[in-house]
N, C-alpha and C positions, 0 to 999 in steps of 0.2 A: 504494500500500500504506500509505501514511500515512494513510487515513479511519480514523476508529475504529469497531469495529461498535456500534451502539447495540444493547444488552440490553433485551429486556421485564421488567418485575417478575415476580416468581414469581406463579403463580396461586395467589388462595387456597386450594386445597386442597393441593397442596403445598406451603404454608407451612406447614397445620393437620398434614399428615402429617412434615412433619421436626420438627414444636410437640411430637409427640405418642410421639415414639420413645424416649423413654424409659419411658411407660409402656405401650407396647407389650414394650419388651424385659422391663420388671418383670412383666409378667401371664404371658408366657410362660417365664422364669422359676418362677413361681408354679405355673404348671398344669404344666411339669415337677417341680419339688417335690414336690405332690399327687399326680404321677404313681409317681415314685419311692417317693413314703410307701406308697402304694394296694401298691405290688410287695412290700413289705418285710412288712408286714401281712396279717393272717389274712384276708380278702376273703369267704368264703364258712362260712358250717356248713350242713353236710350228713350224711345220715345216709344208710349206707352199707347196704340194705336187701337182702336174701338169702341164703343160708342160713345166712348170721351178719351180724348187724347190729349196727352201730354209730355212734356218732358220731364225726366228726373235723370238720379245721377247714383249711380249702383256705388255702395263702396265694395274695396277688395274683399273684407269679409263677409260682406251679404254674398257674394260671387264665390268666395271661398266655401261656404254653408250650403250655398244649395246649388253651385256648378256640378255636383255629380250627375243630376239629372239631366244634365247638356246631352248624355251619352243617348238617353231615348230620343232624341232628334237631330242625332249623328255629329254634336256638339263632342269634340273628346278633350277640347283644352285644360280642363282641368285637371286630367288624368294627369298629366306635367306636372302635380305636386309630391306626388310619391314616386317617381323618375325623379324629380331633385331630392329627396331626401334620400333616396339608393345613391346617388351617383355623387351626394357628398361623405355619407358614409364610405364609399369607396374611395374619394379623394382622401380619406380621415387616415385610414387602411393603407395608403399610396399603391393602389391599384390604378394606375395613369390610363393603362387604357381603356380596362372597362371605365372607367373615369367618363373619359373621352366620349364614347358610344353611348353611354346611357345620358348621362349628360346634353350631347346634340341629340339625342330623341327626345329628350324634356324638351329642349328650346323649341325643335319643329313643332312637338304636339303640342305646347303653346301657341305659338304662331296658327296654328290650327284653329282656334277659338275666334281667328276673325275670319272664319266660314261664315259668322251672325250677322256682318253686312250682306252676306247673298242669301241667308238662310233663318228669317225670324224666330226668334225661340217663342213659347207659350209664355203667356203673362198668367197670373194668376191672383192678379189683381181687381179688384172689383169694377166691372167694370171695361175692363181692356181684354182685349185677343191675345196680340202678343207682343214683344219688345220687341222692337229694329234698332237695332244698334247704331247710333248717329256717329260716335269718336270716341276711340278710347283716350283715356285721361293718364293723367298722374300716377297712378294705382298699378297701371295695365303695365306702362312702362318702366315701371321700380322692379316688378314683377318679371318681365322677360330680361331686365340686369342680374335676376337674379339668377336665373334658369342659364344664363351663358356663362358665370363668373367659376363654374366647378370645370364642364370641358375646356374653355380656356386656359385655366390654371393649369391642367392635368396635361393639356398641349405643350404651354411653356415647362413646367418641371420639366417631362419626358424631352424635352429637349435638350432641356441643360441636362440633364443627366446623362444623356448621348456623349454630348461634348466633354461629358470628363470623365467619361470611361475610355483611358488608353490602348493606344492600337498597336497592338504588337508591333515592334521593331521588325523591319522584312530581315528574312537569312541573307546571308552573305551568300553569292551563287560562287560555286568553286570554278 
């Protein structure tokens, strides 16, 4: 019991992902912030069309609370909320490219939620048919900062970690 075990050096990539945990923890951070802004914030105007019509002004978390039902009128942008929370757990993790992939499938299926300029959703308001979506606001736009800020990250790491993993010396040709 007296040998000592000899240790390998850390692989470089695990050195680049303990290099890089702090700005993993900052980014995520970040796109919680943006998250939280996007909730607090007006997200949506809509104009509320049927036998009385008007405008009002959705906030993120009215859209947060009840965007799952987007999916029964082939609305999927809210799904983008749990695609950001996978794919910053995976930034957390320094898993760069699932990082990466899950991440830009947040941002598109985000981006997907303004089908609702060609696609009215149901109102269910007293009153109104349905909402048409006039511009997204403040809310909307804090919110897909938020949805890009994990693949991005996960792009620049894996990059710098490219660059500072060494390339073997070529052999000398005899």
């Amino acid at each position: 019991m007296g040998a000592s075990m000899a240790s390998s050096p850390p692989s470089p990539r695990t050195t680049a992902v303990k290099a890089h945990v702090k700005e993993r923890l900052l980014a995520a951070l970040a796109a919680s912030g943006f998250f939280i802004i996007a909730c607090v914030m007006p997200a949506m105007t809509v104009a509320a069309v049927g036998t009385t019509s008007r405008e009002r002004e959705m906030s993120g978390l009215e859209i947060l609370l009840t965007g799952w039902m987007g999916a029964v009128e082939m609305n999927f942008g809210w799904y983008a909320n749990p695609l950001l929370g996978v794919a910053l757990l995976l930034l957390l993790i320094g898993k760069d490219r699932p990082t990466l992939w899950v991440g830009t499938s947040a941002a598109l299926v985000g981006l997907s939620s303004l089908t609702w300029f060609v696609h009215p959703l149901p109102s269910y308001d007293g009153g109104a048919s349905v909402n048409e979506l006039l511009y997204p606001s403040v809310g909307f736009f804090c919110w897909m900062i938020s949805l890009c800020i994990a693949p991005l990250t996960a792009l620049e790491l894996a990059s710098r970690s490219k660059a500072s993993v060494p390339t073997p010396a070529p052999e000398p040709t005899p």
